[in-house]
Backbone bond lengths (Angstrom), bond angles and torsions (degrees), N, CA, C in turn:
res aa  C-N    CA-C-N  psi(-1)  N-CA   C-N-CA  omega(-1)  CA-C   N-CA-C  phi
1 X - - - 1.444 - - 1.517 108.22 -
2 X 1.275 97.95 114.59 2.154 99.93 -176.26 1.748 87.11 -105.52
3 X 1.310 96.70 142.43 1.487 112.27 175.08 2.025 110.16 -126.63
4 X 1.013 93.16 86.95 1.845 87.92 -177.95 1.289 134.48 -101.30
5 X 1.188 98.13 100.48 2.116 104.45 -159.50 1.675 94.39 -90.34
6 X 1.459 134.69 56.09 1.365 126.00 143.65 1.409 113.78 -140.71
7 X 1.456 100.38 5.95 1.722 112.98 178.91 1.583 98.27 -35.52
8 X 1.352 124.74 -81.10 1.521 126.40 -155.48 1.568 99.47 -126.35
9 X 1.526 120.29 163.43 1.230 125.21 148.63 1.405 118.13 -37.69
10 X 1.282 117.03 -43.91 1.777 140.91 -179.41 1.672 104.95 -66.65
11 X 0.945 112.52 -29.08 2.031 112.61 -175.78 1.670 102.38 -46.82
12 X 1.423 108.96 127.19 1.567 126.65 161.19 1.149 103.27 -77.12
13 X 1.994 105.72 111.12 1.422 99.16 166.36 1.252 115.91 -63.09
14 X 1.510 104.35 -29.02 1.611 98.84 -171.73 1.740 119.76 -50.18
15 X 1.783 104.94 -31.59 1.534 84.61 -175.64 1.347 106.99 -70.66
16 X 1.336 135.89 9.20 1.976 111.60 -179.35 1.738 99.84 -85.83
17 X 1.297 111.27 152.68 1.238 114.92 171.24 1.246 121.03 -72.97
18 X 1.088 118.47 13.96 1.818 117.14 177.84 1.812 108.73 173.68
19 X 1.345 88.28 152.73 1.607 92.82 -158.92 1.722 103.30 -110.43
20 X 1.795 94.42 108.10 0.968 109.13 168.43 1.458 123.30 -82.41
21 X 1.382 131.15 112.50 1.770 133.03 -152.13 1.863 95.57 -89.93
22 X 1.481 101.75 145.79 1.507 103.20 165.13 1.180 120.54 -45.53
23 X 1.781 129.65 -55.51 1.085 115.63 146.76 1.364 149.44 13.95
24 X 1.540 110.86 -56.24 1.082 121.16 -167.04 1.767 99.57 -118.72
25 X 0.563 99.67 -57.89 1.716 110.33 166.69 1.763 91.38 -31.31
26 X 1.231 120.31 -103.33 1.409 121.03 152.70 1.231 123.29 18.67
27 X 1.623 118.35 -69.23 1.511 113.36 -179.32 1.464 122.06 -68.31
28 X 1.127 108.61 -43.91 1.864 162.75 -171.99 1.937 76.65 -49.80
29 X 0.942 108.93 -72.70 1.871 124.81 -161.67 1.359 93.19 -58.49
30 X 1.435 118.50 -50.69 1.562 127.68 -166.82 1.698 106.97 -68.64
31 X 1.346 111.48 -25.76 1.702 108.19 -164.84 1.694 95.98 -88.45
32 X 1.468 120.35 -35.77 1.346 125.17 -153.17 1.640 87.42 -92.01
33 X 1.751 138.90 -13.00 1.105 105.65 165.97 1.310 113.93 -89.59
34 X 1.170 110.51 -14.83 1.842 126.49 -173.00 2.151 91.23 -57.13
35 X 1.675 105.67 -45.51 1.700 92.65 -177.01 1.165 108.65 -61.81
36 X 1.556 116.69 -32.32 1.635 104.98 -160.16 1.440 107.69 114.35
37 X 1.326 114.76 -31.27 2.066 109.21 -161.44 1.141 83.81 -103.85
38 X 1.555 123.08 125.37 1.393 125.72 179.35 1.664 112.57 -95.18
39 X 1.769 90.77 -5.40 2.013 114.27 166.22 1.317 117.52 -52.70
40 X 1.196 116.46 -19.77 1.726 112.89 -152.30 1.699 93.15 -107.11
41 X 1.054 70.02 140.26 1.933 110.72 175.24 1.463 130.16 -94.89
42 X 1.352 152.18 118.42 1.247 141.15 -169.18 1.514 105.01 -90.91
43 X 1.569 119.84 111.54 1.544 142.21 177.63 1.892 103.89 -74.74
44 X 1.022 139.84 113.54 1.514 152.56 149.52 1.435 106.39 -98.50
45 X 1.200 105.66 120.49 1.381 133.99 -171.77 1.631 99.99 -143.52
46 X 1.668 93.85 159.35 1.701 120.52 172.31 1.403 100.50 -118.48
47 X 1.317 120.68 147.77 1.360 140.94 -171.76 1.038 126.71 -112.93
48 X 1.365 168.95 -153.23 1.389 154.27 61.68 1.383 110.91 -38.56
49 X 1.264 109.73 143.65 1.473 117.61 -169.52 1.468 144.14 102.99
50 X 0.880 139.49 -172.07 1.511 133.11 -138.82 1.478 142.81 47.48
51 X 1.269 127.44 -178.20 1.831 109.36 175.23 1.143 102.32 -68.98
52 X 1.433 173.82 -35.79 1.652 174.73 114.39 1.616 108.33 -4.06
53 X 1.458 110.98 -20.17 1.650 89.19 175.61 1.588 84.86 113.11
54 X 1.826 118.84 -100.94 0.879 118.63 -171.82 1.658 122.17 -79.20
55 X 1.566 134.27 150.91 1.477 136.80 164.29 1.311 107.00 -110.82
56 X 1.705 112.54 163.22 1.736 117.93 -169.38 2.158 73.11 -109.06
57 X 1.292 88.53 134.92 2.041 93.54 143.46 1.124 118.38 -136.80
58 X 1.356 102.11 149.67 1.345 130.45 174.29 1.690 131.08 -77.44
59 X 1.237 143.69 71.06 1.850 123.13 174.64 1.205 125.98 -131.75
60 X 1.036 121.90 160.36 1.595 133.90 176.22 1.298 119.38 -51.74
61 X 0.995 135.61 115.75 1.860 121.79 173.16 1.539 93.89 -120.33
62 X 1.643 96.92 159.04 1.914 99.75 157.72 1.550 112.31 -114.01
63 X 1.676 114.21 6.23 1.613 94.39 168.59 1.670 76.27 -128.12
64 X 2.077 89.19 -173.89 1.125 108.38 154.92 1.342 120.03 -109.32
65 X 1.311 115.75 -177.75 1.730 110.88 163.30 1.473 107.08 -126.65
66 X 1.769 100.67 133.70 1.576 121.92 166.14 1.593 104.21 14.88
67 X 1.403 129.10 -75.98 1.363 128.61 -129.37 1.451 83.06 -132.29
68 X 1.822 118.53 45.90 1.389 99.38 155.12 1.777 109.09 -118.22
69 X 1.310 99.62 167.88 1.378 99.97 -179.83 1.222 106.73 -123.24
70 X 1.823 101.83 130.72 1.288 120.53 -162.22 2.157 106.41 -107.26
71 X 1.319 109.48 144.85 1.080 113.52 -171.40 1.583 101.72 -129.19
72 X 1.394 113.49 100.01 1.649 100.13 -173.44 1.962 110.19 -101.87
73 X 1.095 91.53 147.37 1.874 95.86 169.88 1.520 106.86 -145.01
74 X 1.081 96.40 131.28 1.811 102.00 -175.68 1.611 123.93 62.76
75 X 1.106 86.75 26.61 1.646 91.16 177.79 1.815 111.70 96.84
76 X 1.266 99.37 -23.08 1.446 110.35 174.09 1.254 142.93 -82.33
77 X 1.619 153.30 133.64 1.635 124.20 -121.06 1.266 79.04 -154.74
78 X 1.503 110.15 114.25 1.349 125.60 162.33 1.668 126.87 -105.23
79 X 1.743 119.58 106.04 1.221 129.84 -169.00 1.287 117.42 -86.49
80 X 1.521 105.48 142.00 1.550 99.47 -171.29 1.706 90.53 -140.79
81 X 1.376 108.43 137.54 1.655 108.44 178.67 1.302 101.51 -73.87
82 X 1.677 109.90 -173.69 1.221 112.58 -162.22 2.113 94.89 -85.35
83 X 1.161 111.92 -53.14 1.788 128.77 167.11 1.188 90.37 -6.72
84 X 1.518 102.21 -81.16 1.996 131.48 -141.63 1.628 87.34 -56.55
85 X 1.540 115.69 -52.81 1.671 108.90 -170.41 1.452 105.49 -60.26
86 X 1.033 132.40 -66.31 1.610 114.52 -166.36 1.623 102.24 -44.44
87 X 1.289 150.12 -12.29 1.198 127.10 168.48 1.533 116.79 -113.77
88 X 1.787 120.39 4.29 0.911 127.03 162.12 1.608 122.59 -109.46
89 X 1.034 125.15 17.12 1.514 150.21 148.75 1.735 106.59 -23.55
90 X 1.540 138.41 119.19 1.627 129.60 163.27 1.242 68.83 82.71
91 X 1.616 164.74 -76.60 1.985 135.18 -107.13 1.616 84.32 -75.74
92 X 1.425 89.21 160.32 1.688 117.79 159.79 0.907 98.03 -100.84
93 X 1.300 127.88 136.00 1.771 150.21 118.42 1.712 115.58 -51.27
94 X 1.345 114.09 97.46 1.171 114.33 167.88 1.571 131.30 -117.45
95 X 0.934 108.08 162.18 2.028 100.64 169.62 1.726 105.20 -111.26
96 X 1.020 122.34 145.86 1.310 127.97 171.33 1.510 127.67 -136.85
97 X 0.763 135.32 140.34 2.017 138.48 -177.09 1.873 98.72 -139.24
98 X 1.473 71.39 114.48 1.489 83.03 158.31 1.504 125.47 -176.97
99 X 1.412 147.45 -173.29 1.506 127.69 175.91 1.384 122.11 -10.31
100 X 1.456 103.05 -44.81 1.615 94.05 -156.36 1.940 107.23 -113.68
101 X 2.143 89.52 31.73 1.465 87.01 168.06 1.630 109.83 117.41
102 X 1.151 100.90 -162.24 1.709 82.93 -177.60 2.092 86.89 -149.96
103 X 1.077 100.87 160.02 2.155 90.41 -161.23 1.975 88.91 174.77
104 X 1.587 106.42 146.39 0.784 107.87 176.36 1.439 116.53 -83.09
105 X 1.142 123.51 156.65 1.683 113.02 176.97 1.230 121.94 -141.28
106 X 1.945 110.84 127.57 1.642 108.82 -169.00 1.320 100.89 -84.09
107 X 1.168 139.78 138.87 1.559 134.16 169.44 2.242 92.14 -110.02
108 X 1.362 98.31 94.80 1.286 96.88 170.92 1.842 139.85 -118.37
109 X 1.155 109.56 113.71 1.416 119.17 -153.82 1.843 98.06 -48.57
110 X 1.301 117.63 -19.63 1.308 92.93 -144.48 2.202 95.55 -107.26
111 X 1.091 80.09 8.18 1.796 104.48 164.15 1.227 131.37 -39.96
112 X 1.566 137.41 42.29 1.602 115.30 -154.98 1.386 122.02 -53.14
113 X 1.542 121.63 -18.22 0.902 139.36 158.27 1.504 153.80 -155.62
114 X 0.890 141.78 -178.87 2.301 123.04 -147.42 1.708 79.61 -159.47
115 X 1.902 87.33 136.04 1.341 89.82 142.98 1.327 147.65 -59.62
116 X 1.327 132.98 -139.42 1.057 150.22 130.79 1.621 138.19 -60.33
117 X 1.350 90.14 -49.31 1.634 97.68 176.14 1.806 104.74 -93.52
118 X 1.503 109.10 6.63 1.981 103.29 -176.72 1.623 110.74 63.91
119 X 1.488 129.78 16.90 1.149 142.02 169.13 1.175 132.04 -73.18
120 X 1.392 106.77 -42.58 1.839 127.61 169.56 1.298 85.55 -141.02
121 X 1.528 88.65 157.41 1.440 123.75 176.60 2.040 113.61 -151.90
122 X 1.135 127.23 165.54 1.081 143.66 179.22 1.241 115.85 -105.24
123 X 1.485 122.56 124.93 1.440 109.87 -178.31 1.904 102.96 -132.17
């Protein structure tokens, strides 16, 4: 399932399953030219683990796989397995800077509950 919210002026964000923010798109574009491989892709995944049960991670890949769904903004292609989406479904992907630092941030509806640090959550 490819989901591509920069196809046209006309693209429904609403059809992508999750809202990747300029913001982050933005940083995301800025880190992968800072490596050099203009191949690599930003992977969001759910884990087992943390105090909540579940954790969000973050990494670089240079392919995708078959049954991932890709969300691009600005040229930049964010993969999500098929797992990670049923619990990252409605989240924002954001970047943020501010006092307490600068960190990406999932804001995800389907969360019953978040740590402390917004790292894991329970769904």
């Amino acid at each position: 399932m490819n989901a591509e919210s920069n196809l046209s002026p006309d693209a429904a964000y609403d059809a992508d399953p999750l809202l990747f923010t300029d913001a982050a798109a933005s940083k995301v574009g800025a880190l992968i030219e800072a490596d050099g491989n203009p191949a690599l892709m930003l992977r969001v995944s759910v884990q087992g683990g943390g105090c909540s049960g579940l954790r969000y991670d973050f990494a670089f890949e240079e392919s995708l796989q078959d049954d991932d769904t890709v969300v691009q903004k600005h040229g930049v292609k964010l993969l999500v397995d098929p797992v990670s989406l049923q619990y990252l479904t409605g989240s924002e992907i954001d970047y943020r800077e501010g006092l307490e630092g600068a960190q990406f941030v999932i804001r995800n509806p389907n969360a019953t509950t978040t740590c402390g640090c917004g790292s894991s959550f329970a769904a």
